[in-house]
C-alpha positions as CSV (number, residue, x, y, z in Angstrom):
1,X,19.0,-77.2,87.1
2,X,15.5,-78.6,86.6
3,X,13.9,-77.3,83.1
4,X,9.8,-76.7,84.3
5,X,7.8,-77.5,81.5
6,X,5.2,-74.6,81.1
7,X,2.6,-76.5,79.5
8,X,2.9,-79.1,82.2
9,X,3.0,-76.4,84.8
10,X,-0.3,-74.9,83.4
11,X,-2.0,-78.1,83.7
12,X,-1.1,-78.8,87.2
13,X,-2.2,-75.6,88.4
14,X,-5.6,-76.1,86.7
15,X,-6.3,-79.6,87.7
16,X,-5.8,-78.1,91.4
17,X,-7.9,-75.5,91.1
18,X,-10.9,-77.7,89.1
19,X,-10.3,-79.8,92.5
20,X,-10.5,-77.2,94.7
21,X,-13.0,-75.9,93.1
22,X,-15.4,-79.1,93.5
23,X,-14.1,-80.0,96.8
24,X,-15.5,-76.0,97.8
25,X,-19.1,-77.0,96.3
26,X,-19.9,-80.5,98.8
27,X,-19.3,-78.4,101.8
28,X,-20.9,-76.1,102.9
29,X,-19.7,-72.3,103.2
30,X,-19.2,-70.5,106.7
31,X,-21.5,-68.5,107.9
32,X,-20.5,-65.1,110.0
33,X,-22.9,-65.5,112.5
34,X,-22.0,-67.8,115.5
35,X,-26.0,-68.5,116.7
36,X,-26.3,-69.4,113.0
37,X,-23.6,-71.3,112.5
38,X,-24.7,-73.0,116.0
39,X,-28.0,-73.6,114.5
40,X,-26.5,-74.9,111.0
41,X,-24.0,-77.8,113.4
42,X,-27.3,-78.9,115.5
43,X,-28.9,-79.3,111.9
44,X,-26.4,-81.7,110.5
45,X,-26.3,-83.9,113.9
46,X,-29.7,-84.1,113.8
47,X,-29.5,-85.1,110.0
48,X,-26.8,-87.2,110.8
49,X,-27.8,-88.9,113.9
50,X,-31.7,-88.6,114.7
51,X,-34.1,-91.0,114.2
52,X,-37.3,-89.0,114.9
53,X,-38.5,-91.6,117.0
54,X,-38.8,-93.7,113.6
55,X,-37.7,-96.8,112.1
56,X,-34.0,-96.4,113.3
57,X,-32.7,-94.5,109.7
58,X,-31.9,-91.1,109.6
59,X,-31.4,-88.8,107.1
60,X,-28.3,-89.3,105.7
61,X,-29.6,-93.2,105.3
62,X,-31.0,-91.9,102.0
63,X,-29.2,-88.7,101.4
64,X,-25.8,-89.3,101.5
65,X,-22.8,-88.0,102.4
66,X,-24.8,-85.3,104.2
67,X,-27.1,-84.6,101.6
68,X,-24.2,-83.8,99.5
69,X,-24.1,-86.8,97.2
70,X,-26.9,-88.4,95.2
71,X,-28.8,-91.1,97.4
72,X,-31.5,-93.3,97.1
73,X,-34.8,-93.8,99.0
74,X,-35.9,-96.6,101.1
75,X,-37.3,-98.5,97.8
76,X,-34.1,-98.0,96.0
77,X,-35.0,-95.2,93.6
78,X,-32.3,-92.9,92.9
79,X,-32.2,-89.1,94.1
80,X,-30.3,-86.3,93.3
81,X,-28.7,-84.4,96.2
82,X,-29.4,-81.6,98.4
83,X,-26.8,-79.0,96.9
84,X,-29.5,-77.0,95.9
85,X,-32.2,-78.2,97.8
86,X,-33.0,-74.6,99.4
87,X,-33.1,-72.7,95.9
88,X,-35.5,-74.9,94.5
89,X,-38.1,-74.3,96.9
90,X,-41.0,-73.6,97.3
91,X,-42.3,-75.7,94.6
92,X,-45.4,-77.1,93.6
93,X,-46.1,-81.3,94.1
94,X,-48.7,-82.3,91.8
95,X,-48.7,-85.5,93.9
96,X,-50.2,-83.5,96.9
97,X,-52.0,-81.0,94.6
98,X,-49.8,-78.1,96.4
99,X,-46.8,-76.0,97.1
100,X,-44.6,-77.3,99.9
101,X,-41.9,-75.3,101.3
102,X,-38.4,-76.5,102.7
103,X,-39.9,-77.1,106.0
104,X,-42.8,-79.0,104.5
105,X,-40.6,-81.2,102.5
106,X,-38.2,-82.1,105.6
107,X,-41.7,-82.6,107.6
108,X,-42.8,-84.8,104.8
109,X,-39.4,-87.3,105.0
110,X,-38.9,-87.5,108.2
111,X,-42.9,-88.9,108.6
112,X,-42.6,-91.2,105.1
113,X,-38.9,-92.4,104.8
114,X,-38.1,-92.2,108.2
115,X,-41.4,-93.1,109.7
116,X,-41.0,-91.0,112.5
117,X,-42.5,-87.9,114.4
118,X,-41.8,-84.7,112.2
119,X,-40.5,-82.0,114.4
120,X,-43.1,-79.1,114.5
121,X,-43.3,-76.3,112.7
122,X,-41.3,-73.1,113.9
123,X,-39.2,-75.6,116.5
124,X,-35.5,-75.3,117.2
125,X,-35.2,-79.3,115.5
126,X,-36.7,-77.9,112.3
127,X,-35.3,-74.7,112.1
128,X,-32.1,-76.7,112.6
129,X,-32.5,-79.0,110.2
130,X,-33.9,-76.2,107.8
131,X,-31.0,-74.0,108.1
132,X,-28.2,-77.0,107.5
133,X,-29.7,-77.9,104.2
134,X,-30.0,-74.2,103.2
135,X,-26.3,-74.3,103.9
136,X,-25.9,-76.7,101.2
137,X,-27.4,-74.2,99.2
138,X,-25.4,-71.2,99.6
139,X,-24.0,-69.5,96.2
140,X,-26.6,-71.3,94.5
141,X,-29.1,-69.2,92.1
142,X,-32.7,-69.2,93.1
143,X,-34.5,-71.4,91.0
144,X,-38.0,-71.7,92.3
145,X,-39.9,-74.7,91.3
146,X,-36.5,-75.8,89.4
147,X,-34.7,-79.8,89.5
148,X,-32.7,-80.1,92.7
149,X,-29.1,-81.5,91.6
């Protein structure tokens, strides 16, 4: 009979949950709600797939792994990702001289990075695209004007 080392046994257990436990935080959480959760699936593809009538990149050409991971912007500058994108907003950009919302920020990249035609305020696009990176988001404390990770 096979002697199982408790020690060993201990560390096992909590090198699977640590994994768990990280891969749980780069995806997103389901939601209840089916139109939601509808809404959340057309915001990804469009992150994933649209152009915006742009320069051919999309979103995840910069954020990567579905905003998940750190990316970097069309002039190689690094950025942090989206995990907690929807908990730091609004916040205030002293570049613009004013507070931008969620919506204003995804506006903002799809017309700089992506060149393209920013979907319009209050349209199913950017509701879409609003409600898949608050997914990102969810469990995360609000942190108003804080660093996105």
């Amino acid at each position: 009979m096979k002697t199982i080392n408790p020690w060993a046994a201990g560390l096992r257990a909590l090198a699977a949950t640590a994994f768990l436990s990280v891969a749980a935080s780069t995806t997103a959480a389901p939601v209840a709600d089916p139109q939601l959760e509808k809404a959340i699936q057309q915001g990804k593809d469009l992150f994933t797939h649209h152009t915006f009538n742009g320069n051919g990149r999309v979103c995840e050409t910069c954020h990567l792994s579905g905003g998940t991971a750190p990316g970097r912007l069309p002039d190689g500058k690094a950025i942090p990702s989206l995990a907690n994108a929807a908990a730091v907003f609004p916040r205030f950009k002293a570049r613009q001289g004013k507070v931008f919302t969620l919506p204003d920020q995804i506006r903002s990249c799809t017309e700089a990075a992506l060149e393209g035609r920013a979907p319009a305020y209050g349209s199913d696009e950017l509701n879409a695209l609003v409600a898949y990176v608050t997914s990102l988001s969810q469990g995360k404390a609000i942190d108003m004007g804080g660093k996105p990770q």
